[in-house]
Backbone as CSV, one residue per row, in Angstrom:
resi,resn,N_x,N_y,N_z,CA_x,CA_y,CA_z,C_x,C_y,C_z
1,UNK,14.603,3.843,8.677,13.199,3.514,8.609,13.036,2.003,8.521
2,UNK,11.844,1.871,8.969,11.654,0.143,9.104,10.620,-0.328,7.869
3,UNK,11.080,-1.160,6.865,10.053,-2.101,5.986,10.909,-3.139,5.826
4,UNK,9.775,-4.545,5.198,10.365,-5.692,5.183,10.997,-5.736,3.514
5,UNK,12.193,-5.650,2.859,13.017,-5.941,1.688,12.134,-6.911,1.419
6,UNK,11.522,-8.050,1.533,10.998,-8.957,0.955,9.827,-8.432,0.004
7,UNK,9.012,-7.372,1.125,7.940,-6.904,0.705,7.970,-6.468,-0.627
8,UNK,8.978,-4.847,-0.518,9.420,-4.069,-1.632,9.545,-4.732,-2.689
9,UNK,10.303,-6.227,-2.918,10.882,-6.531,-3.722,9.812,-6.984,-4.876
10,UNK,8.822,-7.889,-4.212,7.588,-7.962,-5.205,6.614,-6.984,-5.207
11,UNK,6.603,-6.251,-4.329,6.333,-5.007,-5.003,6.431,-4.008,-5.827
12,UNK,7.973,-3.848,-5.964,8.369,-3.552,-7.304,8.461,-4.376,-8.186
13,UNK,7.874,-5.637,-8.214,7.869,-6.339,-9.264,6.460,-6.687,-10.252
14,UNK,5.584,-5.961,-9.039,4.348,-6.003,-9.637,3.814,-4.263,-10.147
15,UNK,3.968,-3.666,-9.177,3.669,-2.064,-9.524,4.558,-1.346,-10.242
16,UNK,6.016,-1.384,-10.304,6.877,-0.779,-11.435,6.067,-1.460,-12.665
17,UNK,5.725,-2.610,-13.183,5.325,-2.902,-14.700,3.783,-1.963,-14.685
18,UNK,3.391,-1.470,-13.834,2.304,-0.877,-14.332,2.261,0.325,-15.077
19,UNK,1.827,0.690,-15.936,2.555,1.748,-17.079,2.538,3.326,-16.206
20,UNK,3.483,4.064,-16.092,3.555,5.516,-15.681,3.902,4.984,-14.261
21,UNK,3.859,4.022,-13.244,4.331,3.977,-11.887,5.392,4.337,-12.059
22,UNK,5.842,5.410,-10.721,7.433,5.558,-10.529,7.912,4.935,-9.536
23,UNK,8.875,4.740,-9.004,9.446,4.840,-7.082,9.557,5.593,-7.103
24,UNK,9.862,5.934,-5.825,10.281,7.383,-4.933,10.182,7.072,-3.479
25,UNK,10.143,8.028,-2.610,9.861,8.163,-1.332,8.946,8.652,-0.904
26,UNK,8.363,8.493,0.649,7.119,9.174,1.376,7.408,9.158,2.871
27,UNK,7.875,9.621,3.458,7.726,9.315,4.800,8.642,8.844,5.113
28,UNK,9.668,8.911,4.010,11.116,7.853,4.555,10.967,6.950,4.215
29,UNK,10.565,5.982,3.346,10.057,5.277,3.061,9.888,4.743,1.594
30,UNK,10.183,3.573,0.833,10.034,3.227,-0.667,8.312,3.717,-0.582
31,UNK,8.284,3.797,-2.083,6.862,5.123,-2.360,6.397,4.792,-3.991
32,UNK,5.415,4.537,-4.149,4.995,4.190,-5.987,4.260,5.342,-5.927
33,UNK,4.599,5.898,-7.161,3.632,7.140,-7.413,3.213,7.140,-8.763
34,UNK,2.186,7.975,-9.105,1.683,8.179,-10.792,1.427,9.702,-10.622
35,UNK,1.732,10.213,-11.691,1.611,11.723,-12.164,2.248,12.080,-10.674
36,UNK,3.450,12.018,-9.696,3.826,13.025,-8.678,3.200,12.282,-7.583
37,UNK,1.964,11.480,-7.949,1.455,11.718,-6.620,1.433,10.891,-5.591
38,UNK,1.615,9.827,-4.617,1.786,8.866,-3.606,0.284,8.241,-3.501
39,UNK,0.538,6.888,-4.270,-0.660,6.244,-4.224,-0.119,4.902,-3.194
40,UNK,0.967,4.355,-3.355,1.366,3.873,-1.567,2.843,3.445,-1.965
41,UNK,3.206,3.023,-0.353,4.405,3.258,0.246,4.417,1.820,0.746
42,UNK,5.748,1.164,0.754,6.275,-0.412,1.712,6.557,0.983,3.367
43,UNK,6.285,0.248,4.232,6.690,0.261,5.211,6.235,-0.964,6.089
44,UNK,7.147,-1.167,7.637,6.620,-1.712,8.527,6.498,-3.172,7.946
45,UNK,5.276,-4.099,8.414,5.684,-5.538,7.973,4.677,-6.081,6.672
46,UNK,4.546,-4.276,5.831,3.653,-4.582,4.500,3.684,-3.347,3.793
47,UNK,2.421,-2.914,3.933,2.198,-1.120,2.855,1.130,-0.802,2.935
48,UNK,0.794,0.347,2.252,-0.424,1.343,2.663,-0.710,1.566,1.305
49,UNK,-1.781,1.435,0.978,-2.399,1.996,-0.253,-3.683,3.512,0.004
50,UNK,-3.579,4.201,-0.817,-4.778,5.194,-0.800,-5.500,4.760,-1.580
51,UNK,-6.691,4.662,-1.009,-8.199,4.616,-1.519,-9.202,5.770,-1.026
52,UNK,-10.392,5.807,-0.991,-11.579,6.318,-0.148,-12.260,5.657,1.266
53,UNK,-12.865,6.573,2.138,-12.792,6.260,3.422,-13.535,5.215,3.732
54,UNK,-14.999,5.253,2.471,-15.753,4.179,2.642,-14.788,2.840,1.909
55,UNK,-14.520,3.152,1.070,-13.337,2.009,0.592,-12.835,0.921,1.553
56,UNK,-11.648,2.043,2.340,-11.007,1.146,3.420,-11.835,0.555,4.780
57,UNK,-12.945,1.057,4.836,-13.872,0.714,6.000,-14.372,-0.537,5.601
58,UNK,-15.009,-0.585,4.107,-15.475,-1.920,3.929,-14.362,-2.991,3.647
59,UNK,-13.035,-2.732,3.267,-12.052,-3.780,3.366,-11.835,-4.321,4.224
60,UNK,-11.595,-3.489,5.546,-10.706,-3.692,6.490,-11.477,-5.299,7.026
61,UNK,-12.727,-5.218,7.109,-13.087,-6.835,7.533,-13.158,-7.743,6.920
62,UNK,-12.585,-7.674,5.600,-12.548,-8.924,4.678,-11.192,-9.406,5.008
63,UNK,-10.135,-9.152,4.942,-8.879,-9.897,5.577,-8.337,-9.541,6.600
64,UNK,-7.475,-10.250,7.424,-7.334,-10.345,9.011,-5.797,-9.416,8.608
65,UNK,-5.356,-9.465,7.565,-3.992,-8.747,7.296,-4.423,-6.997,6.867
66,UNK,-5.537,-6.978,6.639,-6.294,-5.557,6.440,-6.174,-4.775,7.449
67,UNK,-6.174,-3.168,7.748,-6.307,-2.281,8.488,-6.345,-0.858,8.894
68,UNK,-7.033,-0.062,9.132,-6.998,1.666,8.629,-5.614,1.767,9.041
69,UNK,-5.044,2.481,8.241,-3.450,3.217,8.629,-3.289,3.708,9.758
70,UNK,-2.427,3.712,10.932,-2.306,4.222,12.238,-0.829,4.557,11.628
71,UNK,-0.039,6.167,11.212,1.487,6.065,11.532,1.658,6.472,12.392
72,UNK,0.938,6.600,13.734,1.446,7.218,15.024,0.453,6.554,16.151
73,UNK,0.664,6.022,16.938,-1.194,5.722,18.170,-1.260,7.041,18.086
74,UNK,-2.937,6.852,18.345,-3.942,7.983,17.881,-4.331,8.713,16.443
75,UNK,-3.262,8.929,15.480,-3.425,9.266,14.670,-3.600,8.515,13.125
76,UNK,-4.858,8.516,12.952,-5.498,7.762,11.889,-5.776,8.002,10.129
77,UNK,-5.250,7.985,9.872,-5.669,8.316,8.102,-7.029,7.459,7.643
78,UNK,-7.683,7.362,7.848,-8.811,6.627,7.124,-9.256,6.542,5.878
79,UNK,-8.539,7.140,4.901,-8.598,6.707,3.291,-7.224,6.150,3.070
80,UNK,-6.274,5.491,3.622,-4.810,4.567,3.618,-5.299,3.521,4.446
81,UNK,-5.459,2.454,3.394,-5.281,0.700,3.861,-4.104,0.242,4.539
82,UNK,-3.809,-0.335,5.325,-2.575,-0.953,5.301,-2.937,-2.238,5.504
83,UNK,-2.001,-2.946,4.559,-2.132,-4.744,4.255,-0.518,-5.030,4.706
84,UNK,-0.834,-6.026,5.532,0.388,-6.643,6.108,0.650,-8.245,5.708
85,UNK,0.213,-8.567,4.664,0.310,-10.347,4.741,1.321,-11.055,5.369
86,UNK,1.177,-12.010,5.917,2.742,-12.697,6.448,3.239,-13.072,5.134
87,UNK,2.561,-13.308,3.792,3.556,-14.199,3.045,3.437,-12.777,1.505
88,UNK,4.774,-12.127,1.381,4.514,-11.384,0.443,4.297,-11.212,-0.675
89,UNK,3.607,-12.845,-1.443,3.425,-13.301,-2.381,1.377,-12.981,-2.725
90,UNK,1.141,-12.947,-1.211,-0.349,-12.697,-1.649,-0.576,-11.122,-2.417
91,UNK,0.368,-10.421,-2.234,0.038,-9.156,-3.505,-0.078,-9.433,-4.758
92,UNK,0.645,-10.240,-5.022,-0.107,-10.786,-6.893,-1.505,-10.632,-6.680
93,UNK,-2.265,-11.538,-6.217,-3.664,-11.400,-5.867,-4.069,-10.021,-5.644
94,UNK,-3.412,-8.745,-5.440,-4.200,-7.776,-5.014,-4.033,-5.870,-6.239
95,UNK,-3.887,-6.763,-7.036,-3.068,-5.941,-8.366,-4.763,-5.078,-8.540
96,UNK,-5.698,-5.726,-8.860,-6.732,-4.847,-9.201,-7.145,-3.832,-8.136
97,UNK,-6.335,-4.026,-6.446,-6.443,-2.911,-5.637,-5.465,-2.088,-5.938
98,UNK,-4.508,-2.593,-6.459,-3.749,-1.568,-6.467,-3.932,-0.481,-7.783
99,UNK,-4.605,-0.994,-8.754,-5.332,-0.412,-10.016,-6.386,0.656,-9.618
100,UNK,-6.882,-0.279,-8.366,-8.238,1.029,-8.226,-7.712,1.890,-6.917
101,UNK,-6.716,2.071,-6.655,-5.897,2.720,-6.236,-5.493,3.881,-6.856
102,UNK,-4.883,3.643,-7.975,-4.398,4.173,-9.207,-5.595,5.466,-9.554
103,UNK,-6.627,4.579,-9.660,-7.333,5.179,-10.233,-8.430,6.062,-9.232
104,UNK,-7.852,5.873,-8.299,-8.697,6.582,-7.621,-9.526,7.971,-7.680
């Protein structure tokens, strides 16, 4: 499976300290979960978070690294963000998405 190690790495450095996050897998794929359940996954050249549909609709045009989840052409998840930053340091900045993620 394809994700960038860079990504994961502060990713688990920010979402493992969040209390009850686990790792795991999804899709083949490194996977943070709470209570069992897959709230997102590193893949590809970032990760996917679950939110709600209106959620990710109004994100997707606030950053150019924003985008509804495609894991296949044609096939769309529209409550999974996927954020690709080039620099994998801008996830610090995005901890309260990943909270209301959580909490979804």
């Amino acid at each position: 499976m394809n994700y960038d190690p860079a990504h994961k790495d502060i990713l688990d450095d920010i979402l493992l300290t969040i209390p009850n996050v686990k790792a795991g897998k999804a899709f083949g794929y490194p996977s943070y979960k709470i209570a069992g359940k897959v709230f997102a996954f590193v893949g590809g050249k970032g990760m996917a978070i679950k939110l709600t549909e209106p959620r990710v609709a109004a994100l997707v045009p606030t950053q150019p690294y924003y985008r509804i989840f495609e894991p296949a052409e044609g096939l769309v998840w529209k409550a999974w963000l996927t954020i690709e930053p080039d620099d994998p340091a801008a996830y610090h900045d995005l901890e309260p998405l990943f909270i209301e993620s959580i909490e979804g």
